[in-house]
C-alpha positions in Angstrom: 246.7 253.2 156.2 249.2 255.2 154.0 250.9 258.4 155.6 251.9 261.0 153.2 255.4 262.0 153.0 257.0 264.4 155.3 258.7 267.6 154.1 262.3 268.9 155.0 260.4 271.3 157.3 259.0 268.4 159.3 255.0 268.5 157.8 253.2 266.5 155.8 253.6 267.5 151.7 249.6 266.7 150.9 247.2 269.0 152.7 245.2 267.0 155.0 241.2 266.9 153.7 239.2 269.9 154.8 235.3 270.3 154.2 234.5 271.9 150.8 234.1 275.2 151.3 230.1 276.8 152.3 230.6 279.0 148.9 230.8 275.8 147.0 228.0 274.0 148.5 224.3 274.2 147.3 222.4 276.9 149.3 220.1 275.6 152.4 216.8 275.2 152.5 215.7 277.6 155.1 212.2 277.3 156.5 210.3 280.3 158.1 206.6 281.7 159.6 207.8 284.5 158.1 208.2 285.6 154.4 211.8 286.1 154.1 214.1 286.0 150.7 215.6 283.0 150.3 213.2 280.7 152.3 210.6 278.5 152.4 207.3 278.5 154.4 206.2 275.1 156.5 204.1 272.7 155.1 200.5 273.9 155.4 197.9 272.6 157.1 196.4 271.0 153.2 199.4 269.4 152.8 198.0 266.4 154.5 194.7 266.1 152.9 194.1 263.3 150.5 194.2 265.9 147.5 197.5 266.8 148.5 198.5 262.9 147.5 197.6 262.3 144.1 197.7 258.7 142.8 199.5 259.6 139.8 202.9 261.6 140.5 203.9 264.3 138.2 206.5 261.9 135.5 209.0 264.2 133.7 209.1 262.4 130.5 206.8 264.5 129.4 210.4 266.8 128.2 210.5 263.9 125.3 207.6 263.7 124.1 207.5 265.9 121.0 204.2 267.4 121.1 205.7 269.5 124.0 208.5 271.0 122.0 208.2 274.4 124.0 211.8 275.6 123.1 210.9 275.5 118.6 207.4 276.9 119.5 209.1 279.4 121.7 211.6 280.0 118.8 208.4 280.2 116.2 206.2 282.3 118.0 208.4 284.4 120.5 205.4 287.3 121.0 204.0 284.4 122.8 206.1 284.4 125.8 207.0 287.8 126.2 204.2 288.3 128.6 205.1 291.5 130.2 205.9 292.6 133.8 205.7 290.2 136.7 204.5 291.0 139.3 206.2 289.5 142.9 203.7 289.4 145.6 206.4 290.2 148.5 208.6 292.6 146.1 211.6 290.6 146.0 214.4 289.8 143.5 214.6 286.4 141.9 215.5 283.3 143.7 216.2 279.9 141.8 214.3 277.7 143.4 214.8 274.1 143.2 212.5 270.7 142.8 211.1 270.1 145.8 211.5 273.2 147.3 208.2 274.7 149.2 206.8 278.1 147.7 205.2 280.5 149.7 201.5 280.6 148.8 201.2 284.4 147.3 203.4 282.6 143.8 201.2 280.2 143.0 197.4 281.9 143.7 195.1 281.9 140.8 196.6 284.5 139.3 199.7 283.5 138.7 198.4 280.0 137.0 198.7 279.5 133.3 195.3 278.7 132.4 196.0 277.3 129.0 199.6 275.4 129.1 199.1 273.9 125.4 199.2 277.8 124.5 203.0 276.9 125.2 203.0 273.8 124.6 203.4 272.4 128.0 201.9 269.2 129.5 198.5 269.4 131.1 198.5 270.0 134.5 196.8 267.1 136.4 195.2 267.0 140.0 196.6 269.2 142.6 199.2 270.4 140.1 199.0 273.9 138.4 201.9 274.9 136.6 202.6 278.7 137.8 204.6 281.3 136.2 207.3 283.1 138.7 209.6 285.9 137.4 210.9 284.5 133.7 210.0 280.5 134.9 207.5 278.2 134.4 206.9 275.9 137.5 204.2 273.3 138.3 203.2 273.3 141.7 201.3 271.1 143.6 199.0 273.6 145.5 198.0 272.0 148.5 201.5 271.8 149.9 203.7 274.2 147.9 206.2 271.6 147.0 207.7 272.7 143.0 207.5 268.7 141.0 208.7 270.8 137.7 210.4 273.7 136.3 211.6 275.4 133.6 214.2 278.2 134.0 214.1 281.2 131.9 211.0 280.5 129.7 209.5 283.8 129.5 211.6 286.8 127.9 
């Protein structure tokens, strides 16, 4: 084992190795009963039913296929995905959520889907996916357990 070298006062001239700072490590996932900002609710009860297990996970090389060039047709036909105000069910600010984070049910109800995803020029949303829009993202959602499989950040204006 090598020992760094000492300095004229006596201590060692290399700092010894400290855990990286909290600020500099990804936030926690914090799960609650209770809607709070910044956290994510259980697993529901759904989440293990056999719909919530689809034999086909969600692949992400749907991003290279072409015909789901969302960024040109954004750039193209930008009235498109300015869809005006959202709406958050609990009232608060935005939180980047992550894959595999849970949301809590109020972001992805019906009313928050997007019906027609070729409209902008997503994949189609298969089984117990539904791809959601929450503040300016779009996120596919598997609604029987929460869990996010996809996103894209800032794809609404």
């Amino acid at each position: 084992m090598r020992v760094p070298p000492n300095s004229r006062e006596g201590g060692p001239l290399v700092e010894p190795r400290r855990d990286t700072p909290h600020v500099v490590q990804p936030s926690e996932r914090r799960v609650s009963r209770r809607p709070m900002f910044g956290t994510e609710p259980p697993a529901p009860s759904t989440a293990n039913t056999r719909h919530a297990h689809p034999n086909r996970h969600w692949n992400t090389d749907w991003r290279r296929d072409h015909r789901y060039d969302w960024n040109d047709w954004r750039r193209r036909h930008r009235s498109r995905f300015h869809i005006g105000f959202y709406y958050d069910p609990f009232g608060w600010d935005y939180f980047r959520y992550g894959l595999g984070w849970r949301m809590w049910p109020s972001y992805y109800g019906s009313s928050f889907w997007l019906n027609d995803p070729w409209y902008y020029r997503l994949p189609p949303a298969y089984g117990p996916y539904r791809w959601v829009r929450y503040h300016h993202d779009a996120v596919l959602v598997n609604i029987y357990t929460g869990q996010i499989a996809d996103i894209i950040y800032n794809f609404f204006w």
